[in-house]
C-alpha positions in Angstrom: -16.5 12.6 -50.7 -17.2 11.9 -47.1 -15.3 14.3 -44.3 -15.2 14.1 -41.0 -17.7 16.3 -39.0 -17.8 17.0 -35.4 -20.0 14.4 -34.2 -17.6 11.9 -35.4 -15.3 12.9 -32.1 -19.0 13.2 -29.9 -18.7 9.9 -27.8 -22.4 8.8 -29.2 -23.1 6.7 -32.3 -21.3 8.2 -34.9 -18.0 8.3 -33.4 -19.0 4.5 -32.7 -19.7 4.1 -36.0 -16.6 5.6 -37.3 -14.3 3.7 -34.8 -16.0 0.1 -35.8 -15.5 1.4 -39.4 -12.9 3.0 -40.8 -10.2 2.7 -37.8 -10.5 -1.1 -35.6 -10.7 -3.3 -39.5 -7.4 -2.1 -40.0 -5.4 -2.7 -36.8 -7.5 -5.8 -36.3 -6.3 -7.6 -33.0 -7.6 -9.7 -30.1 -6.7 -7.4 -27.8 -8.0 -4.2 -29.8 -11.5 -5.7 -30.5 -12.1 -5.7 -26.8 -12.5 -2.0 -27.0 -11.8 -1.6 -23.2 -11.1 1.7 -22.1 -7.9 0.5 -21.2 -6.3 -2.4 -23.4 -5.3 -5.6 -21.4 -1.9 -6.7 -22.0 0.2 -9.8 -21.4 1.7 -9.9 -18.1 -0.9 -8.6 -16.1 -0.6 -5.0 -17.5 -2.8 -2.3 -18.8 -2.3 0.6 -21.1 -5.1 3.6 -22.1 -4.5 6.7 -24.2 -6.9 9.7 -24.2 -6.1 13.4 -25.7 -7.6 16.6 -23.9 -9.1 19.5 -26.1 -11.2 21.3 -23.7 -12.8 24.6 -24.2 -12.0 26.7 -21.5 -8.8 25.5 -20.5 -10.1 26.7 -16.8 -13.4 25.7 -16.0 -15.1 25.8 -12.4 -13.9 22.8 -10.5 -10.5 22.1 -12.6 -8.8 22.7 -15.4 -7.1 20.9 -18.9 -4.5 19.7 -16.5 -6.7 18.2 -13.6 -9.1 16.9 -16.6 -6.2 14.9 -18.3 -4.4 12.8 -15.2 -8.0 12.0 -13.7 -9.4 11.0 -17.0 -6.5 8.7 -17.7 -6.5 7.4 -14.0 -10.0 6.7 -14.5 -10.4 5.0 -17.6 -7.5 2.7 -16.3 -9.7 2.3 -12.9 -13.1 1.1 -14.8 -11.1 -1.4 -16.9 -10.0 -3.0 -13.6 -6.4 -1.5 -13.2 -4.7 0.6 -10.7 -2.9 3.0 -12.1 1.0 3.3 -12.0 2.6 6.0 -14.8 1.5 8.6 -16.8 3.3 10.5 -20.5 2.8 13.3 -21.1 2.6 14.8 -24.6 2.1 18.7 -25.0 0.7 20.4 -28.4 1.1 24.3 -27.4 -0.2 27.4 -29.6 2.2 29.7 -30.3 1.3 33.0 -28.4 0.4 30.8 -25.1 1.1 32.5 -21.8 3.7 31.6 -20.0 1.6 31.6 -17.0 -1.3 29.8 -18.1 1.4 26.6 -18.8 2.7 27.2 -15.4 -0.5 26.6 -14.1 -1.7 24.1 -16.0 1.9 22.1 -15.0 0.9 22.8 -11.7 -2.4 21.0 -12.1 -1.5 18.1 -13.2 1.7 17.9 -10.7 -0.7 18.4 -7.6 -3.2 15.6 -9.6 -0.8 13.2 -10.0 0.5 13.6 -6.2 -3.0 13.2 -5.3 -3.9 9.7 -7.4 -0.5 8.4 -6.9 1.2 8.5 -10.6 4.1 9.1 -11.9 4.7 11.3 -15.2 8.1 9.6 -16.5 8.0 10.5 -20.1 6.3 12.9 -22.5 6.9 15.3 -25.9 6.1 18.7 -26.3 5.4 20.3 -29.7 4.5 23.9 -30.8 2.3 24.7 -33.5 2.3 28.2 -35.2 -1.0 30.8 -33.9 -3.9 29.7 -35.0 -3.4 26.4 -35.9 -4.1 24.9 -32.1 -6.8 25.4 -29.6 -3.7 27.2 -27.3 -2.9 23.8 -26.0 -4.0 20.2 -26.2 -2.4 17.6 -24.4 -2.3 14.0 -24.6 -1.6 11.1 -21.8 -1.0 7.4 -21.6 -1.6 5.6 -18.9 0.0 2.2 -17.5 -1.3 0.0 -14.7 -1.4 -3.5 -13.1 -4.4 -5.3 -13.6 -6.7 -6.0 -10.1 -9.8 -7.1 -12.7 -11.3 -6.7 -15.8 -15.0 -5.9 -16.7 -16.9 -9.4 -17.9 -20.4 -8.4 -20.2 -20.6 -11.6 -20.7 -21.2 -12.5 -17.4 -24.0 -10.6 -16.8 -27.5 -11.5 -16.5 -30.9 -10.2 -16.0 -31.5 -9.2 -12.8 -28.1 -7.6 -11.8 -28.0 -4.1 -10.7 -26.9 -1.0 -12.2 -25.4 1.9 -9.8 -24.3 5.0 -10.8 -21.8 6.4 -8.2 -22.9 9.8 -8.0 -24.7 13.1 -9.4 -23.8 12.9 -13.3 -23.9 15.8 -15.7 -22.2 18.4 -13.2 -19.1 18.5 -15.7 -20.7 19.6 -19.0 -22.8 21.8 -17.7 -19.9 23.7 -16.0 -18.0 23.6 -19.4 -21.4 24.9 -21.1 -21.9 27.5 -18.4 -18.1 29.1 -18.5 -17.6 29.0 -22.0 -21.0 30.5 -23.2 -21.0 32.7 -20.9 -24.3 32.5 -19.8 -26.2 34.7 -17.3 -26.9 31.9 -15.1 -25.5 31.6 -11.2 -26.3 28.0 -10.6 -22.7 27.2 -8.9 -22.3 23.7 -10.7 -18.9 22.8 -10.5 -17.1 19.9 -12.6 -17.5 16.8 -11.2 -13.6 16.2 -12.4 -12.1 13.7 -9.6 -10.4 10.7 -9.7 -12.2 7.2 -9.4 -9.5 5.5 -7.6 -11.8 4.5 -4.9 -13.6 2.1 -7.0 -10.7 0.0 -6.7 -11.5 -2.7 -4.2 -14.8 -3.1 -5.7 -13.1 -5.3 -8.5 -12.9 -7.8 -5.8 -16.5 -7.7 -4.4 -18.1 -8.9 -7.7 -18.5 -5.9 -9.9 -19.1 -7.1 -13.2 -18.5 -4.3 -15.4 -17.7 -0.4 -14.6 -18.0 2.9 -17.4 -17.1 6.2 -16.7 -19.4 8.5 -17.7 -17.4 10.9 -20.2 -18.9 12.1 -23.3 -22.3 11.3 -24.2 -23.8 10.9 -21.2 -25.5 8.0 -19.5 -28.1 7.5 -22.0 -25.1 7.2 -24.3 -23.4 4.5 -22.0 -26.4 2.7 -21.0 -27.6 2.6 -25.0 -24.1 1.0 -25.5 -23.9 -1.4 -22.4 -27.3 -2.5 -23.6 -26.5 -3.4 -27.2 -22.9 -5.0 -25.9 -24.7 -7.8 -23.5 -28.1 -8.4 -26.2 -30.1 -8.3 -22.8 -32.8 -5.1 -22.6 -32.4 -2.4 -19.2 -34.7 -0.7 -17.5 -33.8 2.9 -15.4 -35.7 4.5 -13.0 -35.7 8.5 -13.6 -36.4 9.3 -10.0 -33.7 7.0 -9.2 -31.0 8.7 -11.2 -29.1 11.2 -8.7 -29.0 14.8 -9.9 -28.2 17.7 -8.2 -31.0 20.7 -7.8 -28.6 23.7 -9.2 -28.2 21.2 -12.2 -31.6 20.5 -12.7 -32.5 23.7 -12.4 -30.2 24.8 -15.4 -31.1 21.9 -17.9 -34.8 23.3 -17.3 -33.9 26.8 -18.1 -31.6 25.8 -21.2 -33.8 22.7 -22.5 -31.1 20.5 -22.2 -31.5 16.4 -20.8 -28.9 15.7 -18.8 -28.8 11.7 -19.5 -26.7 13.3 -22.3 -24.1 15.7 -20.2 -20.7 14.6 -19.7 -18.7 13.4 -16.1 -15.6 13.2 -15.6 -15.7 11.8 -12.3 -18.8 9.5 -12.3 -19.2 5.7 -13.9 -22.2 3.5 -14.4 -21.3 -0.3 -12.7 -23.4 -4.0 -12.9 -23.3 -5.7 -9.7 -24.8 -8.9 -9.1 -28.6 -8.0 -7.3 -27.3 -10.4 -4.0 -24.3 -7.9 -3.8 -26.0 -4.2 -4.6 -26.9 -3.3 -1.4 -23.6 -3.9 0.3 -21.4 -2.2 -2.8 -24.0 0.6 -2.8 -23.2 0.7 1.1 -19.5 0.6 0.9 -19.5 3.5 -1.7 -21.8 6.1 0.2 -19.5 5.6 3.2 -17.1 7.2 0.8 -16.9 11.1 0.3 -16.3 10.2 -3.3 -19.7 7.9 -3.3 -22.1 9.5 -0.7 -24.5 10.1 -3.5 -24.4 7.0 -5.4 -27.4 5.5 -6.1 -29.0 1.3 -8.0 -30.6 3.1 -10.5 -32.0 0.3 -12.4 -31.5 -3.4 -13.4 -30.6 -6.0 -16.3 -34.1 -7.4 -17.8 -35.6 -10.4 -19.8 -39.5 -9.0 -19.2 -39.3 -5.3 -20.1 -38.0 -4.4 -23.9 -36.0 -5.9 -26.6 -33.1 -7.4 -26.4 -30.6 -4.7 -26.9 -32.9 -1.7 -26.2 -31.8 0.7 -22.5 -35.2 1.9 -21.4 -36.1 4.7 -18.6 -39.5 4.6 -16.9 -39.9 8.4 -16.7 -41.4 10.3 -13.7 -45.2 9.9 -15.2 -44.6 6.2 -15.4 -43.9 6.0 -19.0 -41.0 4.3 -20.8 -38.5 6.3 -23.0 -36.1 4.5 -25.2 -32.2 5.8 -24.8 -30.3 6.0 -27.8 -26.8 7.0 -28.2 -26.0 10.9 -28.7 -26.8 11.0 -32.6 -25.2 15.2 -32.5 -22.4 16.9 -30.9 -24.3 18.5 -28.1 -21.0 20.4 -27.3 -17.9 20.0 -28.8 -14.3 19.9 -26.5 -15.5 19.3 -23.1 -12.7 17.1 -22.5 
């Protein structure tokens, strides 16, 4: 008898694979086989849910209660809607501190102030010790609809930009709950994405935040989605020193560590440099980067490829393991 193993909640293939499986067959709809981040309704309408596990609940940049209104903002965002109104639905271990709900309250008041959102309805459950990871919470999101991402309108030769360093999230998570003697100061990239906004109506074809898996993951998926093969640059692909440093040390690639406050877009090639201009006069986007393009000359249809720093080509495949479970 098959049960379900960690990797089937990683973000990479087998949570894929599971989804497409066992879950969409049943609950078979227009809308559902999308698979959006967000779902597009009638009336112009969008609506995402997303549930928060993370391990710590505090982390260096954020916490579960920053992590769950910006990832819900977000995933609305990159599925071309601006978001309106948030639920909130709390799971709490018994033996919880008092203080550590405040706090987390606290977070996701201040984040919702700050993206503009409203929390108008919610549940709240407890669960007896030791049958919970002290909290988890879960949100759904509602917003009106400025866009939507269209795969099938790209083609070879449109651009792909990522809006900023990626991997800075994981790592932190790694970092604070291993407890490892490194002093690299990464911090979660955690932030909202709400300044991608306008770009839905300067030609952006399709937008991903970068969550679990990593953007090997997300470029292996955008890849087999539009049949068309990509090619990214390494040197092209904006990291941060005190990160690379780290993934050096630990032996970790960090085309596979989580952002929660990054996303992978296609742009049109006549429109890249002036998208990629608009977002680094951003403080959000001052270290986005085109890190690569749509081909028809390099690779299989299908296939994401990165030209590595000796001038090789690597194939990216979806995460296959759980590199580290509950970072979001």
């Amino acid at each position: 008898m098959t049960k379900i193993s960690l990797e089937m909640g990683s973000g990479g293939r087998l949570m894929r694979d599971f989804i497409a499986s066992r879950i969409v067959p049943r609950f078979k709809n227009p809308v559902l086989g999308e698979l959006h981040d967000a779902a597009h309704l009638p009336w112009g309408i969008a609506l995402t849910t997303d549930s928060y596990t993370v391990d710590p609940l505090f982390f260096p940049g954020g916490d579960i209660g920053t992590l769950c209104v910006n990832g819900t903002v977000n995933d609305l965002v990159v599925s071309g809607a601006r978001p309106s109104y948030l639920s909130l639905a709390l799971i709490i271990e018994e033996g919880l501190e008092l203080e550590e709900l405040e706090r987390i309250l606290e977070s996701i008041k201040k984040t919702a102030r700050a993206t503009s959102v409203e929390i108008v309805t919610g549940d709240t459950k407890v669960v007896p010790q030791g049958q919970g990871g002290k909290i988890y919470i879960n949100t759904a999101g509602v917003g009106r609809l400025l866009g939507r991402p269209w795969p099938a309108k790209i083609r070879p030769g449109d651009k792909l930009l990522v809006t900023g360093q990626i991997g800075e999230h994981g790592l932190a998570i790694m970092l604070s709950r291993n407890k490892f003697p490194l002093k690299t100061g990464v911090k979660s990239d955690c932030a909202p994405l709400l300044f991608l906004l306008p770009l839905w109506q300067e030609g952006v074809l399709w937008m991903r935040d970068i969550t679990r898996g990593g953007l090997a993951t997300v470029l292996a998926e955008l890849a087999q989605t539009i049949s068309f093969p990509l090619l990214v640059e390494e040197e092209k692909i904006p990291c941060s020193t005190r990160l690379q440093g780290a993934v050096e040390i630990l032996g970790i690639d960090p085309l596979y560590l989580a952002c929660e406050g990054r996303a992978l877009m296609v742009v049109p090639a006549r429109k890249a440099d002036e998208i990629l201009k608009k977002l680094r006069s951003r403080p959000e986007g001052k270290k986005a980067a085109i890190i690569g393009e749509v081909q028809d000359r390099i690779g299989r249809p299908g296939e994401a490829l990165l030209e590595t720093l000796t001038g090789g080509l690597r194939l990216l495949e979806p995460l296959t393991s759980e590199l580290l479970p509950r970072i979001c």
